[in-house]
C-alpha positions in Angstrom: 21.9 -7.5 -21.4 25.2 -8.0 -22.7 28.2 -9.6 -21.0 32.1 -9.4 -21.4 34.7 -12.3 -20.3 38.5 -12.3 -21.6 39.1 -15.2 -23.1 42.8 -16.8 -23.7 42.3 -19.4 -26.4 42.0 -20.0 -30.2 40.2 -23.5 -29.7 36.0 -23.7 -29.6 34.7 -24.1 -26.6 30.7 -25.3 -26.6 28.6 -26.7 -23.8 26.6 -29.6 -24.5 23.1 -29.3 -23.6 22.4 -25.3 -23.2 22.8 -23.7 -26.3 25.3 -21.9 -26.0 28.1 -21.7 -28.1 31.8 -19.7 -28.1 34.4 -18.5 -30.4 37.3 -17.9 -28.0 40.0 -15.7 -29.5 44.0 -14.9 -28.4 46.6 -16.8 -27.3 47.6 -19.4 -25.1 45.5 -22.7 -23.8 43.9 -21.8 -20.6 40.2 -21.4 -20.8 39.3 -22.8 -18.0 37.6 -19.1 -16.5 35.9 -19.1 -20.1 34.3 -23.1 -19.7 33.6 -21.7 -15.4 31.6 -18.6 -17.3 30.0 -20.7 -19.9 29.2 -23.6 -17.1 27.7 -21.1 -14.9 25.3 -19.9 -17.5 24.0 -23.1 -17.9 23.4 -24.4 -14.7 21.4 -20.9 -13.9 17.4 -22.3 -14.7 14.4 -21.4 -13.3 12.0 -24.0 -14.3 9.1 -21.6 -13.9 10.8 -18.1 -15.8 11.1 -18.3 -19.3 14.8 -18.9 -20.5 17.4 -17.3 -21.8 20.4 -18.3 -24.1 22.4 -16.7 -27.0 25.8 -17.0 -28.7 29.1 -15.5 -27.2 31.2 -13.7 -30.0 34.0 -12.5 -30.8 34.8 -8.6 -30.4 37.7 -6.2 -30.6 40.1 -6.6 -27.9 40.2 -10.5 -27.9 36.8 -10.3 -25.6 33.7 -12.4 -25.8 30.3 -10.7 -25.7 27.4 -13.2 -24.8 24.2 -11.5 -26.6 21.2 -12.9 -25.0 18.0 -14.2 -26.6 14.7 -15.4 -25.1 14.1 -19.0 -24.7 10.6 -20.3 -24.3 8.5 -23.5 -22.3 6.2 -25.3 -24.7 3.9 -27.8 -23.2 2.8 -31.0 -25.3 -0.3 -32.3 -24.8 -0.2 -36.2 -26.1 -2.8 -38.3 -27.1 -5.7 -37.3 -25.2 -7.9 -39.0 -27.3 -11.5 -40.2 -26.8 -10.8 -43.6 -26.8 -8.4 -43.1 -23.6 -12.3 -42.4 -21.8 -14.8 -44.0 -20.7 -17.3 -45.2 -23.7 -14.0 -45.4 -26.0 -11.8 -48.9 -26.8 -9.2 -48.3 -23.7 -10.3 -46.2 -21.3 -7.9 -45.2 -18.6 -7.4 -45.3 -14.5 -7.7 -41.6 -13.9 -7.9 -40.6 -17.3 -11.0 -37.7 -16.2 -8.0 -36.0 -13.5 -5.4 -36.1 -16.0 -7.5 -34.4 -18.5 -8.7 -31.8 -15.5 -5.2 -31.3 -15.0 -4.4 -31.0 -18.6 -7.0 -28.3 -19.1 -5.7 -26.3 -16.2 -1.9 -26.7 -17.5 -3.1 -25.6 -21.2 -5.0 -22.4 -19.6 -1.8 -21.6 -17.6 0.1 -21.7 -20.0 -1.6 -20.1 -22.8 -2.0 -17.0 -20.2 1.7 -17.5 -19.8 2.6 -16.8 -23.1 3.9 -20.2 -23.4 3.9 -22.3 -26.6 1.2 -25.2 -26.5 1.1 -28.1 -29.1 -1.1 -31.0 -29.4 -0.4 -34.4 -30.6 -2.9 -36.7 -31.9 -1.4 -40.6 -32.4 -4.1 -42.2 -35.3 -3.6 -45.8 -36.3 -4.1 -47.8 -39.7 -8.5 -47.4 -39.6 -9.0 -51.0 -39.5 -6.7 -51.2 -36.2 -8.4 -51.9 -32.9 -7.5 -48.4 -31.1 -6.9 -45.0 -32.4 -8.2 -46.0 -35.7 -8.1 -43.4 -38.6 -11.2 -41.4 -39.0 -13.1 -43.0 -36.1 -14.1 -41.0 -32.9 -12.1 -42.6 -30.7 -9.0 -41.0 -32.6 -10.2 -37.2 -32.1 -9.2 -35.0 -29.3 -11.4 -35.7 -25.9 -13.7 -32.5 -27.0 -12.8 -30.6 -23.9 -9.0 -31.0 -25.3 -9.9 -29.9 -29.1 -11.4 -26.6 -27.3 -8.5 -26.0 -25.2 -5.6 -26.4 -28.4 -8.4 -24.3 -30.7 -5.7 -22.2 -32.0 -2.6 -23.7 -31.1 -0.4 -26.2 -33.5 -1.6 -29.8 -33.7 0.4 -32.6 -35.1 -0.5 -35.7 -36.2 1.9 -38.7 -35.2 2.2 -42.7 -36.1 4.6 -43.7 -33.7 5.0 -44.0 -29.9 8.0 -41.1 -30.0 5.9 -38.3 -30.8 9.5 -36.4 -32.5 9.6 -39.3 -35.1 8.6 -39.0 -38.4 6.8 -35.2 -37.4 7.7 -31.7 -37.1 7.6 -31.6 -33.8 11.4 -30.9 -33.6 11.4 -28.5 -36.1 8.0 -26.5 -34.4 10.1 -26.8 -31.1 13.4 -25.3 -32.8 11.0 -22.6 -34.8 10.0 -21.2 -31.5 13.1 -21.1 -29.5 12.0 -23.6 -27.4 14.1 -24.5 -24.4 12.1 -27.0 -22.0 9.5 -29.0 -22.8 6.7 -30.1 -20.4 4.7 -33.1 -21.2 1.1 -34.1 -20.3 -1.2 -36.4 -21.7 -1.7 -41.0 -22.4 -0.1 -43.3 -22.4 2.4 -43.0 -19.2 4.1 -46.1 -20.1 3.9 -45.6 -23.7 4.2 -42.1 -25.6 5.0 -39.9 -23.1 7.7 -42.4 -22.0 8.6 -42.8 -25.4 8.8 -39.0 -26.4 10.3 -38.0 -23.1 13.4 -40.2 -23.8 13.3 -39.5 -27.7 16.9 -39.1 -29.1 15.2 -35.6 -30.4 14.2 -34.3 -26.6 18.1 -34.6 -25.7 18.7 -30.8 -26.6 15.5 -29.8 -24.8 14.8 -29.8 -20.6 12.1 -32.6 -20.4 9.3 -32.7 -17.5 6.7 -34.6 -17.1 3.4 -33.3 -15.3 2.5 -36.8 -13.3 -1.2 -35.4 -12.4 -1.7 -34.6 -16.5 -0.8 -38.3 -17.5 -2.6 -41.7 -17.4 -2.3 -45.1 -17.9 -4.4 -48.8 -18.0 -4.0 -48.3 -14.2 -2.8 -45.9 -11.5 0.0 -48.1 -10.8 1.7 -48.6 -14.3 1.5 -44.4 -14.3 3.3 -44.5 -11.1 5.7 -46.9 -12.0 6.5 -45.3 -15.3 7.0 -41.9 -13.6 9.0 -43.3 -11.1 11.3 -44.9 -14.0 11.1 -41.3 -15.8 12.1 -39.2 -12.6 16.0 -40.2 -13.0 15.9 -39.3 -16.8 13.8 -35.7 -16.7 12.4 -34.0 -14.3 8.4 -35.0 -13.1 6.7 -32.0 -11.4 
């Protein structure tokens, strides 16, 4: 659907944060209906529909036509790892319900349409968690089943956007908002929720997908997150 707004100015007018952008044509310097029309577009999310964004342009008749295209939800499954469980080198308050949780997020999604990733942290092999080709590095098995198919990538850091191509997989699929499930709490999701590289992107966290050394670090973590993204 395609939408029409007169606009009175030659400056650019953007809005940080929504992915829109505008080429304003004409005369004159009042465009404050085009930032209202732009303003309103971005503030109109559904967290559950997919979204939608585009590129206003410029068209005869000094008009602006928004052409719409579809923005997508990815979910990002982090470090759900076998060491994270019981028998492994760290395991995790609550680590069994966040993976139950997990699974059920993954399924939803995938039936959704939605783009899933998974992220798998490894360590130097002679490190005393997550170590290179050991078993406590690989997917819990119930996870590797569930991302059969869908893009894994392999991170070093806490941030799971640096040094990967997560950003760029995001970017490649018209991602819009990203959900986040997975270990640590405190640590990577933390970390990758409040990445400089998730700035362009709506962040959530799903709280009954994550885990931490104990049910109260997750909490507290979360409770840190909830003014920075949003934690369903």
């Amino acid at each position: 659907m395609a939408r029409s707004h007169r606009c009175w100015s030659r400056r650019p007018v953007s809005v940080r944060g929504c992915r829109r952008q505008a080429v304003a044509v004409g005369f004159g310097s009042d465009i404050n209906r085009c930032i209202g029309c732009f303003r309103a577009a971005a503030h109109h999310r559904d967290p559950v529909a997919p979204l939608h964004t585009g590129v206003w342009l410029a068209t005869p008749g000094n008009t602006l036509t928004f052409e719409e295209q579809h923005m997508s939800t990815a979910l990002i499954v982090v470090d759900i790892q076998n060491d994270y469980f019981p028998g492994g080198r760290f395991p995790l308050e609550n680590s069994e319900q966040a993976l139950a949780s997990a699974l059920e997020h993954i399924a939803q999604a995938k039936q959704a349409g939605q783009v899933v990733i998974g992220i798998r942290h490894t360590a130097p092999g002679d490190g005393p968690l997550l170590a290179d080709g050991s078993v406590g590095a690989e997917f819990h098995p119930a996870i590797a089943a569930a991302l059969e198919g869908c893009t894994v990538i392999e991170k070093h850091q806490a941030d799971s956007f640096l040094g990967t191509s997560l950003g760029q997989t995001l970017a490649g699929a018209n991602v819009a908002a990203i959900q986040l499930a997975g270990m640590m709490t405190q640590h990577c999701i933390t970390h990758t929720a409040l990445s400089p590289d998730a700035a362009g992107f709506e962040v959530a966290i799903i709280a009954a997908a994550c885990a931490a050394p104990t049910a109260v670090i997750s909490d507290v973590a979360l409770s840190g997150l909830a003014g920075r993204c949003t934690v369903l």
